[in-house]
PDB file of N, CA, C and O in Angstrom:
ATOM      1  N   UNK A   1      27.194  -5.657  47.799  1.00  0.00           N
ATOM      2  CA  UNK A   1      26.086  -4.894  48.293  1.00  0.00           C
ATOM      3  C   UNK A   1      24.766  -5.566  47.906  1.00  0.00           C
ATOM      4  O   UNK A   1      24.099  -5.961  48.862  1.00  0.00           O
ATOM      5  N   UNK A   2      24.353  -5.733  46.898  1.00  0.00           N
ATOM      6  CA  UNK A   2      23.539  -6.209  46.285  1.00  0.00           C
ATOM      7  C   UNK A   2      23.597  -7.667  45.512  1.00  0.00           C
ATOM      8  O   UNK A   2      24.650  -7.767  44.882  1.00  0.00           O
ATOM      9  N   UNK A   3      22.799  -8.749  45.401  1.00  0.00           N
ATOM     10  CA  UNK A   3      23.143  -9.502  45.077  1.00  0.00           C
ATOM     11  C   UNK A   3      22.938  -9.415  43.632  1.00  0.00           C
ATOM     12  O   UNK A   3      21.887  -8.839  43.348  1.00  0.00           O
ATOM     13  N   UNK A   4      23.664  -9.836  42.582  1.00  0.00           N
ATOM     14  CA  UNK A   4      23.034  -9.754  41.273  1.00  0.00           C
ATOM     15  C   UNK A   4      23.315 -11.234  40.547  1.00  0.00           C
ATOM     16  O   UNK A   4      24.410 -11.731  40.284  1.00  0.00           O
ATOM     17  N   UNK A   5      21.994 -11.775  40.311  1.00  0.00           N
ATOM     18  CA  UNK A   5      22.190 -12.831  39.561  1.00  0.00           C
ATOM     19  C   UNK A   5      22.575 -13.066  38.393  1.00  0.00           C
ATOM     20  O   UNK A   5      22.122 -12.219  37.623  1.00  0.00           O
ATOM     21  N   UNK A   6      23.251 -13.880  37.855  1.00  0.00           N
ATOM     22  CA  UNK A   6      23.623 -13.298  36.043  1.00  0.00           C
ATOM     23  C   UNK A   6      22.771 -14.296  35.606  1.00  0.00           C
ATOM     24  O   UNK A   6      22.647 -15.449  36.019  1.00  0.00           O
ATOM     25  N   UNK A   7      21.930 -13.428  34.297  1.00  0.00           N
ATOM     26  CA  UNK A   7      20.824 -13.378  33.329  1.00  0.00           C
ATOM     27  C   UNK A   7      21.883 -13.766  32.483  1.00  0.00           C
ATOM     28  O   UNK A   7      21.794 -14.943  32.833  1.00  0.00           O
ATOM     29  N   UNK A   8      22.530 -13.782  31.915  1.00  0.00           N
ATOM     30  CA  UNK A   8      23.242 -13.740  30.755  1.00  0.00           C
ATOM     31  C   UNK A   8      22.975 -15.651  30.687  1.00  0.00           C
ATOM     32  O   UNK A   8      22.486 -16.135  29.666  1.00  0.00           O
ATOM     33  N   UNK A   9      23.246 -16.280  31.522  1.00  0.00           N
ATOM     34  CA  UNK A   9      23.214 -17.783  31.307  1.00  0.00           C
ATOM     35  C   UNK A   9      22.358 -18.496  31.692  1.00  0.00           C
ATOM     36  O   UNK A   9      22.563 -19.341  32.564  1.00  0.00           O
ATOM     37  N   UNK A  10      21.336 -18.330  31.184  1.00  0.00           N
ATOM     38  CA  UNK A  10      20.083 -19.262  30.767  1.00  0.00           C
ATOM     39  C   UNK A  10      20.529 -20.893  30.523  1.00  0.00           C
ATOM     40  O   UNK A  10      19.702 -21.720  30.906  1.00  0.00           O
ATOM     41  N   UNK A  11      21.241 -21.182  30.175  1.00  0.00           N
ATOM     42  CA  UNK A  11      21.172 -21.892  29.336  1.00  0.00           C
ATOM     43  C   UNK A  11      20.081 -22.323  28.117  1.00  0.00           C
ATOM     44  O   UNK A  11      19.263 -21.485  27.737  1.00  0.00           O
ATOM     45  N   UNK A  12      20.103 -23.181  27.743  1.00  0.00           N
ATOM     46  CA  UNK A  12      19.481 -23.792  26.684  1.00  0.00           C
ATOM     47  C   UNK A  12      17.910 -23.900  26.709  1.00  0.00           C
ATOM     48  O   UNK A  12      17.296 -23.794  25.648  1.00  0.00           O
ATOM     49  N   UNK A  13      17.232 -24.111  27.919  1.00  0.00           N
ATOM     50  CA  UNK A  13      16.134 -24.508  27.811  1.00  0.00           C
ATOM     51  C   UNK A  13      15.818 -23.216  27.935  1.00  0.00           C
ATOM     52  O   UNK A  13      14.733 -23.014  27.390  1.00  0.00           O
ATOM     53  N   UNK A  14      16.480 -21.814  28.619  1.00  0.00           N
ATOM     54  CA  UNK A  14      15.780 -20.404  28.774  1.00  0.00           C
ATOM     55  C   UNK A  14      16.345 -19.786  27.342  1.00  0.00           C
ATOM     56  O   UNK A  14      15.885 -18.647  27.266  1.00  0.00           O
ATOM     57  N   UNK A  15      16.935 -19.997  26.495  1.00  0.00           N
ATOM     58  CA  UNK A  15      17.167 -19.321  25.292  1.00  0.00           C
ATOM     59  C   UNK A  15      16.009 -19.804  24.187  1.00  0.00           C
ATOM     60  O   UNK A  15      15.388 -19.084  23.406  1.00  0.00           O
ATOM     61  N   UNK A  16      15.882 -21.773  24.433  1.00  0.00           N
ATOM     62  CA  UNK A  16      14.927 -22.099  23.542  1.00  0.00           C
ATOM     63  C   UNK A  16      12.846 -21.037  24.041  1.00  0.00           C
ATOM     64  O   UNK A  16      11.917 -20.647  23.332  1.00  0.00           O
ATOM     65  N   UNK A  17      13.072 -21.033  25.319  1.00  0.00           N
ATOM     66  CA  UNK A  17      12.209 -20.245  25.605  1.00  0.00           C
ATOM     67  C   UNK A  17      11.965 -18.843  25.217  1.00  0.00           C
ATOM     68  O   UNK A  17      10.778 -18.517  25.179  1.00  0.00           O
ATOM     69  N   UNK A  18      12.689 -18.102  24.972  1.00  0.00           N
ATOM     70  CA  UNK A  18      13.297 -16.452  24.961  1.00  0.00           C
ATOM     71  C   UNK A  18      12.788 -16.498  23.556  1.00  0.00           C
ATOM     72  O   UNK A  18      11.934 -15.738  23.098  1.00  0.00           O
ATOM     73  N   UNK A  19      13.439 -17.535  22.867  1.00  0.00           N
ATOM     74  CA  UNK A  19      13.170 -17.164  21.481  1.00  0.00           C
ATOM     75  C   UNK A  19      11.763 -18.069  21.029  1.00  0.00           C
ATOM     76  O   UNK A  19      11.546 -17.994  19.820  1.00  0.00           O
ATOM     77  N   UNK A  20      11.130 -18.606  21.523  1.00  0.00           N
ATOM     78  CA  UNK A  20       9.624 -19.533  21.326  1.00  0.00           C
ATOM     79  C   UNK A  20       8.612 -18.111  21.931  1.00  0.00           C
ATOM     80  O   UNK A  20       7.482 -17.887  21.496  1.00  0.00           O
ATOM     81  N   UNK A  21       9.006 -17.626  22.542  1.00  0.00           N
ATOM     82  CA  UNK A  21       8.306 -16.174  23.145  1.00  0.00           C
ATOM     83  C   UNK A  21       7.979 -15.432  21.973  1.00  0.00           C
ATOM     84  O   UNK A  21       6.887 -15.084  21.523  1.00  0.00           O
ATOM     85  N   UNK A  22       9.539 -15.203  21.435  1.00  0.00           N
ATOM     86  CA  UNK A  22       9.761 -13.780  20.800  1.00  0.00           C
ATOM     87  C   UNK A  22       8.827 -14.410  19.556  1.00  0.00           C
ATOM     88  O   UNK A  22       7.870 -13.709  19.228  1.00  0.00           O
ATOM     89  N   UNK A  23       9.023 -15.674  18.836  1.00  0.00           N
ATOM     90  CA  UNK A  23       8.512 -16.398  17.551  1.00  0.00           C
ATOM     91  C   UNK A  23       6.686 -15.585  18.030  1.00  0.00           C
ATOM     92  O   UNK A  23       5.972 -14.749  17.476  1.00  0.00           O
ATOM     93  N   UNK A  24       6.604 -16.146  18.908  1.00  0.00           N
ATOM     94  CA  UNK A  24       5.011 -16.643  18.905  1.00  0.00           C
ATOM     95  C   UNK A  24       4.523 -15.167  18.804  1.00  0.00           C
ATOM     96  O   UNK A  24       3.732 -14.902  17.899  1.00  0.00           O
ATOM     97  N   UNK A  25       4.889 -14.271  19.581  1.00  0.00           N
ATOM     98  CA  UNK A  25       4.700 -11.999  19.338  1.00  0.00           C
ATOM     99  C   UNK A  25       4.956 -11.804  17.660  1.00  0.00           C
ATOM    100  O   UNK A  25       4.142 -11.126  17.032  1.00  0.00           O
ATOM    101  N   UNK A  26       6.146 -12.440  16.942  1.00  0.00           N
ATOM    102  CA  UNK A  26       6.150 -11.877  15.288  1.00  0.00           C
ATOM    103  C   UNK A  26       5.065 -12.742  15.067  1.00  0.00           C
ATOM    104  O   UNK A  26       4.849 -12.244  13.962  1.00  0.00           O
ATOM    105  N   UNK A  27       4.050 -13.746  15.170  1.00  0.00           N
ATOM    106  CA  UNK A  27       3.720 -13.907  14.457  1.00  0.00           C
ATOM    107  C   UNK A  27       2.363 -13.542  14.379  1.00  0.00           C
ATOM    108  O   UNK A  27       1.618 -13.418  13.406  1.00  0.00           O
ATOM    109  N   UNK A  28       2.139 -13.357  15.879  1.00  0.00           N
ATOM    110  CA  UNK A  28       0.949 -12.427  16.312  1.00  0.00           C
ATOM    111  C   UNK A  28       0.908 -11.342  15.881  1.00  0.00           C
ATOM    112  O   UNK A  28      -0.158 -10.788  16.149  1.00  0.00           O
ATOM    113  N   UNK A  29       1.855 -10.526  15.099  1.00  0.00           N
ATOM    114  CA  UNK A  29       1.596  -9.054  15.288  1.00  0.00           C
ATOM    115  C   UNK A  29       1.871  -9.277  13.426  1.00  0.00           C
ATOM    116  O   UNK A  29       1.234  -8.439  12.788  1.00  0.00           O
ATOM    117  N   UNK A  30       2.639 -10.186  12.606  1.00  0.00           N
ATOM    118  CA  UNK A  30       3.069  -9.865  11.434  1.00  0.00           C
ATOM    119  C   UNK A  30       1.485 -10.799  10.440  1.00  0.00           C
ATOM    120  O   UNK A  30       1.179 -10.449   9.300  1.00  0.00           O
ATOM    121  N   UNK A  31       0.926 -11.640  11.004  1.00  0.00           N
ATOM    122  CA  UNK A  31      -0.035 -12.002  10.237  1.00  0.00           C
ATOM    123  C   UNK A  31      -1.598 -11.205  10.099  1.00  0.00           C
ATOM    124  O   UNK A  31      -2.391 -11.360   9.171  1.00  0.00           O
ATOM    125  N   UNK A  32      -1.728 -10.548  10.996  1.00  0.00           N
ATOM    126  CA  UNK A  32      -2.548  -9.667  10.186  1.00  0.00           C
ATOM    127  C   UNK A  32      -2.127  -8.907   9.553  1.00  0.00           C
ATOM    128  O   UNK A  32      -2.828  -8.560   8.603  1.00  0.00           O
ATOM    129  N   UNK A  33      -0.555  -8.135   9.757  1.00  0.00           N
ATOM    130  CA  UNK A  33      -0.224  -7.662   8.609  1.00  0.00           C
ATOM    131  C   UNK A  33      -0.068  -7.989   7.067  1.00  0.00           C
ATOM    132  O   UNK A  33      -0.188  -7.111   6.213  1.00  0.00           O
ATOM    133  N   UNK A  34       0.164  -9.100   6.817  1.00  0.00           N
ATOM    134  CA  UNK A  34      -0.088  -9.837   5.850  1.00  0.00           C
ATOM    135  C   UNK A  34      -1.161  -9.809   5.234  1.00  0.00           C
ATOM    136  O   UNK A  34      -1.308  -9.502   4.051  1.00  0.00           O
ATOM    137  N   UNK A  35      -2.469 -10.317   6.449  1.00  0.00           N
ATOM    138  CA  UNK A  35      -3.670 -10.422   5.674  1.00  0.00           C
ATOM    139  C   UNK A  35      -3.929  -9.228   4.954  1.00  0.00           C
ATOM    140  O   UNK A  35      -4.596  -9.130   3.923  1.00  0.00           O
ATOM    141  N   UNK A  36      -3.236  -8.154   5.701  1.00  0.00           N
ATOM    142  CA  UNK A  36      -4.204  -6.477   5.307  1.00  0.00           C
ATOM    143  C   UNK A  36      -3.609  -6.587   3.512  1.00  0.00           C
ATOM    144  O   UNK A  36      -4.496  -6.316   2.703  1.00  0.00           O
ATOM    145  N   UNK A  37      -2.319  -6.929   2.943  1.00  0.00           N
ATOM    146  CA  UNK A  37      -1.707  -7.417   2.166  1.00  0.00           C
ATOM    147  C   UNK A  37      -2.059  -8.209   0.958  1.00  0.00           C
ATOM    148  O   UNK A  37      -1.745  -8.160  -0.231  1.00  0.00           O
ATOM    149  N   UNK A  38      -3.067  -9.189   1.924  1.00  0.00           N
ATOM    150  CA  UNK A  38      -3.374 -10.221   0.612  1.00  0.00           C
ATOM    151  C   UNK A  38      -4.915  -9.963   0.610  1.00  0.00           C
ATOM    152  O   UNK A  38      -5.471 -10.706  -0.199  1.00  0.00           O
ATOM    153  N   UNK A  39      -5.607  -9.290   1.146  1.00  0.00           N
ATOM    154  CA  UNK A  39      -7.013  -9.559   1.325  1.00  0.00           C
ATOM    155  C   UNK A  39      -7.604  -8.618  -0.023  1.00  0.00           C
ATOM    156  O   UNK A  39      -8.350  -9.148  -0.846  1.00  0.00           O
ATOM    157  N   UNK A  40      -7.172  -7.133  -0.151  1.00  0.00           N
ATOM    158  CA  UNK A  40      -7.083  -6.818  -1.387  1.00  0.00           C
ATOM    159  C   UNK A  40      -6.963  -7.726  -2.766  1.00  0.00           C
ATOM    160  O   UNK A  40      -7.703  -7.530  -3.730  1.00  0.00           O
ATOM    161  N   UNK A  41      -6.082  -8.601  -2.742  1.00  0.00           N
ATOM    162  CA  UNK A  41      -6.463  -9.234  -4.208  1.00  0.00           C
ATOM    163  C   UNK A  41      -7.305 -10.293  -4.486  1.00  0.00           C
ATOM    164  O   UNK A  41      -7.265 -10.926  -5.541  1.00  0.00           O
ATOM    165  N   UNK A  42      -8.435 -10.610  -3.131  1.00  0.00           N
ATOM    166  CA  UNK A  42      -9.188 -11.692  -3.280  1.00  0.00           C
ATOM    167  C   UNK A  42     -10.916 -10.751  -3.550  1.00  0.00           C
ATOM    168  O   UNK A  42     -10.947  -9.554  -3.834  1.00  0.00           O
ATOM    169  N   UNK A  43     -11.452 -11.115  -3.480  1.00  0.00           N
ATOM    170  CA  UNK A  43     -12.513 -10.779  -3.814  1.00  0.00           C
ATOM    171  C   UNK A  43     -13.561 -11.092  -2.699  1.00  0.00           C
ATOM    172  O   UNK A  43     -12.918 -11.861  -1.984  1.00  0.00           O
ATOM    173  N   UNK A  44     -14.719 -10.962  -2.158  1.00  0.00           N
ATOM    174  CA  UNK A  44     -15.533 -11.117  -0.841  1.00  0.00           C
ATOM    175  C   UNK A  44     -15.685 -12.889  -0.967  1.00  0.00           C
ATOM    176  O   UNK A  44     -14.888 -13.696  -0.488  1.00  0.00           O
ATOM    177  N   UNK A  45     -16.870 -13.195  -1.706  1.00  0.00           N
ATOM    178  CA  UNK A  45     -16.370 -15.180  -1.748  1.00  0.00           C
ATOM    179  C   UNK A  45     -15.328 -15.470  -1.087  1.00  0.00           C
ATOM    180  O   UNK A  45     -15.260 -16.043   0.000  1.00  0.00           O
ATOM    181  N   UNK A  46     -14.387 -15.016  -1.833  1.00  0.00           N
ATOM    182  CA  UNK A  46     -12.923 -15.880  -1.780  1.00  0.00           C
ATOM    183  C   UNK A  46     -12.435 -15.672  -0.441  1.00  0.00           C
ATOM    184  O   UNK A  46     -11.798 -16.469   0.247  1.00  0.00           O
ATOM    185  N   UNK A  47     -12.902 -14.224  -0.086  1.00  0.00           N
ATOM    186  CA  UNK A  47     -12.240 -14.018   1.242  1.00  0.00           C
ATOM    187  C   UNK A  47     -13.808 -14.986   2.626  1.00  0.00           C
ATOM    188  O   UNK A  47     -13.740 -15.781   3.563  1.00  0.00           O
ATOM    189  N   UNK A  48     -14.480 -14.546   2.200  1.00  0.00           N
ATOM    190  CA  UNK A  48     -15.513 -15.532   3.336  1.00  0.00           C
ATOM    191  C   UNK A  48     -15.313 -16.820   3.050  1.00  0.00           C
ATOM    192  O   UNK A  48     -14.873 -17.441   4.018  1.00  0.00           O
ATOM    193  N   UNK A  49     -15.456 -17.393   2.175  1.00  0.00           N
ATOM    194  CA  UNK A  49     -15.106 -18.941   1.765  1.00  0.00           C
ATOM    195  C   UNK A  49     -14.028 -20.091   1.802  1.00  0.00           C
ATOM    196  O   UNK A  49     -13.861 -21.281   2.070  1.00  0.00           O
ATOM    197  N   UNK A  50     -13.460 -19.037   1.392  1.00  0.00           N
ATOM    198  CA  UNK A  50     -12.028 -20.134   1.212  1.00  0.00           C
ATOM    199  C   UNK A  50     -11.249 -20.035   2.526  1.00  0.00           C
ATOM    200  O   UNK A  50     -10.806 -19.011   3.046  1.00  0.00           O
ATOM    201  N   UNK A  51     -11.148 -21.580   3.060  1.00  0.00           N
ATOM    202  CA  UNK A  51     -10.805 -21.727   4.076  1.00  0.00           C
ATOM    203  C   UNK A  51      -8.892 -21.605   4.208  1.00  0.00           C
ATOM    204  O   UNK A  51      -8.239 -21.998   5.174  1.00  0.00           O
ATOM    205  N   UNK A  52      -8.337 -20.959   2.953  1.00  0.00           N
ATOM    206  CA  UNK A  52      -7.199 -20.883   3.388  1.00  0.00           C
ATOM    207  C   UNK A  52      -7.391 -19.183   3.617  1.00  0.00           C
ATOM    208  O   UNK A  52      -8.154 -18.661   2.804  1.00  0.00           O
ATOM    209  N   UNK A  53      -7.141 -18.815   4.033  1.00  0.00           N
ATOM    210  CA  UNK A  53      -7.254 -16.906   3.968  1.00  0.00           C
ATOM    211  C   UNK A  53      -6.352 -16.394   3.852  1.00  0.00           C
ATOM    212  O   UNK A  53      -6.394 -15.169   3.742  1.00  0.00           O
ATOM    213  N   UNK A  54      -4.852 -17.221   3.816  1.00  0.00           N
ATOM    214  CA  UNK A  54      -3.681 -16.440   3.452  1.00  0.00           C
ATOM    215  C   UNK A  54      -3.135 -16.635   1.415  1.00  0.00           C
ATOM    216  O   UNK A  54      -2.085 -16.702   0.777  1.00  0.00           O
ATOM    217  N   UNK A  55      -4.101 -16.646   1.229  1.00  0.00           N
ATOM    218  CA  UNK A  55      -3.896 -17.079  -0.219  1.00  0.00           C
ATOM    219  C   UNK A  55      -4.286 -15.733  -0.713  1.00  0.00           C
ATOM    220  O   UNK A  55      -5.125 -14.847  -0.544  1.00  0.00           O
ATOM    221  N   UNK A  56      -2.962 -16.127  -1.597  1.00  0.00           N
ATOM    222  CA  UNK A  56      -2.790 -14.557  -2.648  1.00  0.00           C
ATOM    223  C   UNK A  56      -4.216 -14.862  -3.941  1.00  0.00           C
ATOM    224  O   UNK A  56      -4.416 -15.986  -4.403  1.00  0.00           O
ATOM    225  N   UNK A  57      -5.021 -13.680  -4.319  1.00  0.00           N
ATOM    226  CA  UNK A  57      -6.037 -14.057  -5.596  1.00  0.00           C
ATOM    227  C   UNK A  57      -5.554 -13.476  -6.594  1.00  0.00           C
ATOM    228  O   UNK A  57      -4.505 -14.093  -6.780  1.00  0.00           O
ATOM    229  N   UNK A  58      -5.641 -12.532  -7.522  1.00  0.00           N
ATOM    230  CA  UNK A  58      -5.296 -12.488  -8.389  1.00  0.00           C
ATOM    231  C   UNK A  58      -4.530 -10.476  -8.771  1.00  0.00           C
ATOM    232  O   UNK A  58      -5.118  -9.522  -8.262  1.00  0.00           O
ATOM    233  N   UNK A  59      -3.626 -10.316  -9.414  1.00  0.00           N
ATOM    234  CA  UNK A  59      -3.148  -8.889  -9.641  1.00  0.00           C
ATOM    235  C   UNK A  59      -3.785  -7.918 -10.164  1.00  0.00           C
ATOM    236  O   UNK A  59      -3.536  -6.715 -10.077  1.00  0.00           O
ATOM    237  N   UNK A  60      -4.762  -8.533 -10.810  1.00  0.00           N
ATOM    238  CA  UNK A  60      -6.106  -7.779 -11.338  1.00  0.00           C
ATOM    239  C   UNK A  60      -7.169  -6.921 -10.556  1.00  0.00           C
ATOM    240  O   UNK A  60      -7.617  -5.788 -10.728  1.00  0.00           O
ATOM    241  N   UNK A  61      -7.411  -7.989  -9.559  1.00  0.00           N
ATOM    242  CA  UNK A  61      -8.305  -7.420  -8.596  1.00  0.00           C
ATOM    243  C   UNK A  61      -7.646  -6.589  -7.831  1.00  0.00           C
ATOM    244  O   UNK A  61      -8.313  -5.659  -7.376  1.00  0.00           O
ATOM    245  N   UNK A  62      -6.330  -6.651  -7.499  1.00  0.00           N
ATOM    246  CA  UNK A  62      -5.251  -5.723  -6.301  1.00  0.00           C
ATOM    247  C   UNK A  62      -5.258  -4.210  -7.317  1.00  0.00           C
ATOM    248  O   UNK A  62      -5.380  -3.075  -6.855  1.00  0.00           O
ATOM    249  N   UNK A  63      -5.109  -4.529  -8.655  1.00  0.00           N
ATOM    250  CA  UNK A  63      -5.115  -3.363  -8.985  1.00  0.00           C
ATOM    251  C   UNK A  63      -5.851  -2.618  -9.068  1.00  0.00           C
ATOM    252  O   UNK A  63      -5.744  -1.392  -9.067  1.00  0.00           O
ATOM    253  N   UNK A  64      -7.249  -3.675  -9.206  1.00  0.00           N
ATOM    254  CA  UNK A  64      -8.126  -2.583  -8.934  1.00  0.00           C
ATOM    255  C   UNK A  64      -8.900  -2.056  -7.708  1.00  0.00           C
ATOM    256  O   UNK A  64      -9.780  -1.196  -7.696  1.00  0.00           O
ATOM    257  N   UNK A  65      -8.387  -2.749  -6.689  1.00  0.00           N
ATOM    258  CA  UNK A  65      -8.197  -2.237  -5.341  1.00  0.00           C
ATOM    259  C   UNK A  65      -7.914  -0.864  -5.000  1.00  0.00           C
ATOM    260  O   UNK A  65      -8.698  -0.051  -4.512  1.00  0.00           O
ATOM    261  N   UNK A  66      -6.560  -0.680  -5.349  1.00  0.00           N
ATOM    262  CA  UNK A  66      -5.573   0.004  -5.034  1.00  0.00           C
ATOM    263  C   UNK A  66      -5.988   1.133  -6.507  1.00  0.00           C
ATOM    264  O   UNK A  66      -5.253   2.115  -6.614  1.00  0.00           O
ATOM    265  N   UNK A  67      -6.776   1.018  -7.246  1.00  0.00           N
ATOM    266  CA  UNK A  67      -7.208   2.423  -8.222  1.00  0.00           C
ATOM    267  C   UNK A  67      -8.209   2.574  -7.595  1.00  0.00           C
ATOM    268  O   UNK A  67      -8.845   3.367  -8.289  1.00  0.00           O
ATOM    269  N   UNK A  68      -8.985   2.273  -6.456  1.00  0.00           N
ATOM    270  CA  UNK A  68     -10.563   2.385  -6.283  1.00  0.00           C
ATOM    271  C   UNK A  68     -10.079   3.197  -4.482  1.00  0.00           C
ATOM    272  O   UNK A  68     -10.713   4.115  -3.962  1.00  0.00           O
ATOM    273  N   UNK A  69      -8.904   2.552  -3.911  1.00  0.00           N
ATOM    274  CA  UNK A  69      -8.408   3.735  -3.275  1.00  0.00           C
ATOM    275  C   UNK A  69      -8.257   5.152  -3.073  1.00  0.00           C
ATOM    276  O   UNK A  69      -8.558   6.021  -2.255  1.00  0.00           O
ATOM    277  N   UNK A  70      -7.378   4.946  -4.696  1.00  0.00           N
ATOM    278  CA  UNK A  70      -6.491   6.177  -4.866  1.00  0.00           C
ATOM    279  C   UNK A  70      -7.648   7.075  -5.577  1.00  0.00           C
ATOM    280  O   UNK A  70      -7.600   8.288  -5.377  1.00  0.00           O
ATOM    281  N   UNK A  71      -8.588   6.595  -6.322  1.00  0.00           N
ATOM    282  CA  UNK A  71      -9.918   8.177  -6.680  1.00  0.00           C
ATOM    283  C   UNK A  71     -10.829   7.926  -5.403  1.00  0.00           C
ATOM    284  O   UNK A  71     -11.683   8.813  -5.381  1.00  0.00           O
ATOM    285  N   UNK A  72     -10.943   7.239  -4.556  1.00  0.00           N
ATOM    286  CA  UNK A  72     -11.875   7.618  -3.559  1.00  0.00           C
ATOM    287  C   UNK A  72     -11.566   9.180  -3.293  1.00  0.00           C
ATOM    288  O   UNK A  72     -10.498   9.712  -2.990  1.00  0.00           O
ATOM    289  N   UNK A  73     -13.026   9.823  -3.535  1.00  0.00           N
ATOM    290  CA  UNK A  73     -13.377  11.238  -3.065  1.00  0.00           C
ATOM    291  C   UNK A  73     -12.407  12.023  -3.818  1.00  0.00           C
ATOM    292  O   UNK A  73     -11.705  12.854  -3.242  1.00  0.00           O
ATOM    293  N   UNK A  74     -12.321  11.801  -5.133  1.00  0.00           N
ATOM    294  CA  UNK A  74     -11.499  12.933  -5.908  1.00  0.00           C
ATOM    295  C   UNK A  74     -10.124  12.407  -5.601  1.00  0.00           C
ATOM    296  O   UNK A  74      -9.316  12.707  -6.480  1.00  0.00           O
ATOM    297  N   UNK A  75      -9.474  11.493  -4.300  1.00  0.00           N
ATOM    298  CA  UNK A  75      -7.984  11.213  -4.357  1.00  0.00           C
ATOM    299  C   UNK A  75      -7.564  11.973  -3.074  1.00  0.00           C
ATOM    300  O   UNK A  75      -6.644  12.785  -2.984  1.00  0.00           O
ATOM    301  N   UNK A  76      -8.635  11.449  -1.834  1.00  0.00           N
ATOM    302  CA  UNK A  76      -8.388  12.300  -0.805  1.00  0.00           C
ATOM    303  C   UNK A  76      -7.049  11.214  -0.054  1.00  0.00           C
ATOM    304  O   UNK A  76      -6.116  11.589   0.657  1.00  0.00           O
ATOM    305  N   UNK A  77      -7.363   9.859  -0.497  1.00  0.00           N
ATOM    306  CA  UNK A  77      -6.299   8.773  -0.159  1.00  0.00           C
ATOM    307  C   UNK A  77      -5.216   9.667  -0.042  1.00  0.00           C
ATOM    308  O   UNK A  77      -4.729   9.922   1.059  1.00  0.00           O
ATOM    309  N   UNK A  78      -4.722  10.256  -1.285  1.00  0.00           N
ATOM    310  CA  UNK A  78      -3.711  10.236  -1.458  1.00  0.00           C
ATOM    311  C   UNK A  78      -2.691  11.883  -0.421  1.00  0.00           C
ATOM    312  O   UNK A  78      -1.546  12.298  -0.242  1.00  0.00           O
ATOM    313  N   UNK A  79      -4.071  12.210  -0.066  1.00  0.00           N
ATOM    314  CA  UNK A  79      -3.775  13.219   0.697  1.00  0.00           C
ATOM    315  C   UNK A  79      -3.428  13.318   2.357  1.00  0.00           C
ATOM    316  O   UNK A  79      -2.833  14.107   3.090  1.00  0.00           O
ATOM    317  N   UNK A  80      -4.278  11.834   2.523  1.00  0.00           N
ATOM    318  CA  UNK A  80      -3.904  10.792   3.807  1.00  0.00           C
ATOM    319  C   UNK A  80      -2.568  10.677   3.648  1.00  0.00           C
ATOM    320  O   UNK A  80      -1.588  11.325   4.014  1.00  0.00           O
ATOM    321  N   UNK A  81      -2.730   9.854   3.117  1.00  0.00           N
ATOM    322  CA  UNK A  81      -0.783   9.334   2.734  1.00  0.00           C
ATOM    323  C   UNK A  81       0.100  10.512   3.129  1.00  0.00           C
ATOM    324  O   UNK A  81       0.626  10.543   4.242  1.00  0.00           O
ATOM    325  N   UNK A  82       0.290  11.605   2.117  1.00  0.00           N
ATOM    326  CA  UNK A  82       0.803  12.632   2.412  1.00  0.00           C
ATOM    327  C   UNK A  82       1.201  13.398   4.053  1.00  0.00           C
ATOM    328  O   UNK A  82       2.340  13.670   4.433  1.00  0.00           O
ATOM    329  N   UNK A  83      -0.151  13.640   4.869  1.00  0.00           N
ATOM    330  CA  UNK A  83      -0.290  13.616   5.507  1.00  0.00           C
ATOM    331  C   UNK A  83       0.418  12.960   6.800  1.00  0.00           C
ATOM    332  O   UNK A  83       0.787  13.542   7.819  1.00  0.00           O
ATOM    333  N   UNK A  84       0.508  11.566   6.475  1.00  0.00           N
ATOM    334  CA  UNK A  84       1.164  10.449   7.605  1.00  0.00           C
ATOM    335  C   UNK A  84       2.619  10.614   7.266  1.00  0.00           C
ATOM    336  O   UNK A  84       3.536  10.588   8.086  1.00  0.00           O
ATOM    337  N   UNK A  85       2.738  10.798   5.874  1.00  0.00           N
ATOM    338  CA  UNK A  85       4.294  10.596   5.945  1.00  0.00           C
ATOM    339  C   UNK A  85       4.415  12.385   6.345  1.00  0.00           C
ATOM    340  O   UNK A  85       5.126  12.065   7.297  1.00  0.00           O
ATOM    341  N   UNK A  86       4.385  13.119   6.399  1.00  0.00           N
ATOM    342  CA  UNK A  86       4.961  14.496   6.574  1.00  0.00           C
ATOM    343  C   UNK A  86       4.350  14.816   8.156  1.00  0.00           C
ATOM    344  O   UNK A  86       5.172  15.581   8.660  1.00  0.00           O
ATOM    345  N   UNK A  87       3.354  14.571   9.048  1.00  0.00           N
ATOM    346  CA  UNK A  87       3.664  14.428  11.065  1.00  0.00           C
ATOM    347  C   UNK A  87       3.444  12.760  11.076  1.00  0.00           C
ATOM    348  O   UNK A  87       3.533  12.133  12.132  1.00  0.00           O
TER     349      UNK A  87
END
């Protein structure tokens, strides 16, 4: 009735494609996730300056990131959070 071509056999040059596709979307979508990740432990300099931007800075500064979060506004962060995970 219909003609149906089979997809299933690409061969080689449409699989090396399929997956050079799929590579190039993770990496578009997973490196700013990252940055959101590492940008916390650098400091403003480090983050305008330094021409690598995926470089981890130091655990000190993340921590105090991540305490300057969590009392923003009495610790409303933490009521966000709450929030996202429970709708």
């Amino acid at each position: 009735m219909f003609l149906k071509k089979n997809t299933t056999d690409m061969g080689i040059l449409g699989s090396l494609l399929r997956y050079a596709v799929l590579l190039i979307f993770v990496i578009y979508f997973a490196v700013p996730l990252l940055w959101l990740l590492i940008a916390p432990s650098r400091d403003t300099t480090q983050i305008t300056n330094n021409p690598n931007s995926l470089a981890f800075g130091s655990v000190e500064r993340l921590v105090t990131s991540w305490q300057n979060i969590m009392s923003y506004n009495g610790g409303e962060a933490v009521l966000w959070l709450g929030n996202s995970v429970k709708y």
